[in-house]
N, C-alpha and C positions, 0 to 999 in steps of 0.2 A: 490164817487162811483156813477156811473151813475144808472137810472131808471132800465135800460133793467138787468143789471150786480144784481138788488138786486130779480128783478122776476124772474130771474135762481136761485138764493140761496135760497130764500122763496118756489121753485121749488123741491129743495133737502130737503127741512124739516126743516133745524138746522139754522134758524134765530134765534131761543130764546133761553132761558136755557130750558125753558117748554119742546119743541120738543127733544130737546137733554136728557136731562135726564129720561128718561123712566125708569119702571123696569128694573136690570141686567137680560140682557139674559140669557138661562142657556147655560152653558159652557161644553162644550164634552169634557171638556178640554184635451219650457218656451222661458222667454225672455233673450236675450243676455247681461251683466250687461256688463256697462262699467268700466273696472276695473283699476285702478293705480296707480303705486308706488308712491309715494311722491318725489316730485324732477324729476320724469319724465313728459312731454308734454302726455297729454290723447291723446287719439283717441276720437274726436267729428263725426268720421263718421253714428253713431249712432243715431244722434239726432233726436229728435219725434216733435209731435206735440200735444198740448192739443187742440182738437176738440171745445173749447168753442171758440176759436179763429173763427170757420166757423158757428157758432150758426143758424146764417139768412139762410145761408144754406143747412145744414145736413138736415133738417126736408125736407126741399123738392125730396130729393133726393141721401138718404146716399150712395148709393152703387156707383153712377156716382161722387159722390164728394170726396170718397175716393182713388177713383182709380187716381182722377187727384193729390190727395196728396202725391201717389206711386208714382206716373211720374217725381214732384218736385224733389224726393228725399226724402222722409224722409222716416226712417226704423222703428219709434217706433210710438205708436199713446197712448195718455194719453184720457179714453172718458170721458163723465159728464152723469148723470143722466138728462136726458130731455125727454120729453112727450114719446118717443117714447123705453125708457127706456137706459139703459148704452149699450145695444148690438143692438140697433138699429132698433128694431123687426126682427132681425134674430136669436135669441136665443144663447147663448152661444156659442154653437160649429156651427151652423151656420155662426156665426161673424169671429171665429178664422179660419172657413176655409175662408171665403172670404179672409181674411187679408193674411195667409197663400198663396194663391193665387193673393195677390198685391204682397207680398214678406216683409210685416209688419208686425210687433208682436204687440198687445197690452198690455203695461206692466201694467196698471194702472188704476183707473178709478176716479173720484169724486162721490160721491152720499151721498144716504141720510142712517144715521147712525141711524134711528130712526124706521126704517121699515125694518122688515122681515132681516136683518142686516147678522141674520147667514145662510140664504138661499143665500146671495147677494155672502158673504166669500166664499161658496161652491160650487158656480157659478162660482166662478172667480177663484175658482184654480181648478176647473176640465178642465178648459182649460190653465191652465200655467202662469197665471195673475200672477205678485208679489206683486201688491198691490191694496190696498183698501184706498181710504182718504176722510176724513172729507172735505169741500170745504171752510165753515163757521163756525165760534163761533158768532160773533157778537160781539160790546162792549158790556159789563158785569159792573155790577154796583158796584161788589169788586172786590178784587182781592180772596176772598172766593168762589166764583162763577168760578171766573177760575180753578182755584183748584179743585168743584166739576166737570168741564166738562175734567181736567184731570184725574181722577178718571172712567170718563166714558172711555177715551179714552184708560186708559190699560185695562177696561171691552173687550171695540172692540180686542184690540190688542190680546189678550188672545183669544176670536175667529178666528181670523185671524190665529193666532198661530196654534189651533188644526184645522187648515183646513192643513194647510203649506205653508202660505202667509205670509203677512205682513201688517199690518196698518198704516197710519202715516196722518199728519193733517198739512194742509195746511193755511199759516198767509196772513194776510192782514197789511194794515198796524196799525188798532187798538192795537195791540199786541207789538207796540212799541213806545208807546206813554206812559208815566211815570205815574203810578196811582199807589197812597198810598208809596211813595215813591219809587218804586219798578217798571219795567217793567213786565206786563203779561207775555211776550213770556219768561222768564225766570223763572218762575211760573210756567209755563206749564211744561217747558222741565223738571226743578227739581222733577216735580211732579209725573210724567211718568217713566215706567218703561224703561229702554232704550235696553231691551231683546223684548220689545212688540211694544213700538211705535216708528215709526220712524217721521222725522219733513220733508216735501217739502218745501222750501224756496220760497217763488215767490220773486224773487230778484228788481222786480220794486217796491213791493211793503213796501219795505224793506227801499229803498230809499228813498221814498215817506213819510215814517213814520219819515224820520229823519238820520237814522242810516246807519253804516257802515257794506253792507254784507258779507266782508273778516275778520273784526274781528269778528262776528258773527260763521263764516267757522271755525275759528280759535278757538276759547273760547269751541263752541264743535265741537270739532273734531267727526265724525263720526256718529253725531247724523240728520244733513242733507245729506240723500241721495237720492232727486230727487229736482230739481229748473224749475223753470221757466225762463224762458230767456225770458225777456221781455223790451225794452226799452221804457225809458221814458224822456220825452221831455227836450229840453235845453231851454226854455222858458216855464216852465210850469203855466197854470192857476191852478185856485182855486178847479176846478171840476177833482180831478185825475184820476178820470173814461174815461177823455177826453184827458189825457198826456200820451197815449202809444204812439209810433211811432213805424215804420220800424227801427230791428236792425241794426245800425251802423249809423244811422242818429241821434240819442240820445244822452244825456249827460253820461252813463254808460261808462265807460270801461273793456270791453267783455274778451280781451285779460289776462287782469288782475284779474278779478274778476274771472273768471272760471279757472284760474289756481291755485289758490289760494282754488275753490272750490275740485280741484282736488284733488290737495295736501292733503284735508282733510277729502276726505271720499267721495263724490259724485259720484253716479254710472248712473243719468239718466241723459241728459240735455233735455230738454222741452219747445220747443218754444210756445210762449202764445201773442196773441195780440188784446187789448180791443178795440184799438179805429184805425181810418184807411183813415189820413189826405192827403195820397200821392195815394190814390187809393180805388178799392174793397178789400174785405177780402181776396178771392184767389187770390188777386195780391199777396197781403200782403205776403199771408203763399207762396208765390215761391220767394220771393226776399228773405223775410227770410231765407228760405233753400239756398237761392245763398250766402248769408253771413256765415251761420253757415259751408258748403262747404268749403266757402277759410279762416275761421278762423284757426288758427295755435296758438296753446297754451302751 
């Protein structure tokens, strides 16, 4: 993971177990989903964007930067907590009316699960949000440690819930790497209630870890329902922070892997890209949306 990619998470709060695990909160206890039968072709006209892809960007100028994201094409927009916060300093209904008026929904956001958490839930569903996610866990030094930040994580969920939202938590590739016999990411999921949390899959980083994302799709059905569509290089180095590419130029197969994800429950698709070897970033996020366009699944 490169430099820039760890001063966004350390950004969102939840590099450690420290920041993650706080006191439980006390518990009180839209956007168009993409929906599909299994064995049918989805409809990818849908497709978003997570905003950490234009990072260098947004900060100078979100309202000019989003609009040219409308232009590309994309109809969802996934945001991140950064300086400026998850709505960009335009406040919630601020935000959703500009986007409203690109003709974008915001489904989702990244942020920090460690701060003001049930004000962020109540934010984000007064304007029609469906989700809220963790961005980071970090390695963990047990698999005990993962276990208690799934325990926070149906805390969140359980918020979420009495807002009428949803939570879910977003993997890197640590979470697939075998400790104590056992892989974390399946700790988690076991751990979690699957009425409270849901899982975003970043699908490069899935790769990257080792692992196969469609038996993943497959093993839980239903419990990934938002991904990141991300490719990653067919020569890749040692720095994976530096193996993203332009979708379709990668070693993924798109066609395959997101049908597969269909099939088993995925409702968001989410273009994401770290690294940008064939151009600028908003080159990047329009050829993206020209690939996701003519993808047929």
């Amino acid at each position: 993971m490169n430099n820039e990619r760890r001063k966004f998470l350390k950004l969102t709060g939840a590099v450690a177990m420290g920041s993650i695990l706080l006191p439980s909160c006390a518990v009180k206890t839209t956007a168009p989903a993409i929906e599909m039968a299994p064995g049918v072709g989805a409809d990818l006209s849908n497709f978003g964007l997570q905003l950490y892809t234009l990072r260098d960007d947004m900060p100078k100028d979100p309202a000019a930067v989003l609009k040219q994201v409308a232009s590309f094409g994309y109809k969802q927009i996934e945001s991140y907590e950064g300086a400026k916060g998850m709505f960009w300093g335009m406040g919630n209904t601020g935000f959703k009316k500009y986007m409203d008026d690109l003709g974008m929904t915001i489904v989702a956001s990244h942020c920090d699960i460690s701060k003001d958490f049930q004000k962020k839930a109540a934010d984000a569903a007064a304007i029609g949000m469906k989700y809220l996610i963790c961005p980071w866990l970090g390695p963990q030094k047990s698999l005990d440690e993962f276990k208690k930040a799934a325990a926070r994580f149906n805390e969140c969920g359980n918020i979420c819930k009495t807002e009428g939202i949803q939570f879910a938590y977003h993997n890197h590739d640590y979470s697939f790497k075998t400790q104590e016999g056992q892989l974390p990411q399946d700790v988690m999921m076991n751990e979690t209630d699957p009425s409270l949390v849901d899982f975003e899959m970043d699908i490069y980083w899935v790769v990257a870890g080792g692992q196969d994302p469609e038996a993943w799709f497959k093993k839980y059905k239903n419990r990934f329902r938002l991904c990141h569509v991300k490719d990653r290089s067919k020569t890749p180095g040692t720095d994976n922070g530096k193996n993203s590419v332009d979708l379709g130029t990668g070693s993924i197969n798109w066609k395959s892997v997101l049908k597969t994800a269909a099939d088993n429950g995925m409702k968001h698709f989410i273009v994401e890209q770290e690294a940008y070897p064939n151009g600028t970033p908003l080159a990047a996020v329009k050829v993206n949306a020209g690939y996701m366009k003519k993808l047929k699944i």
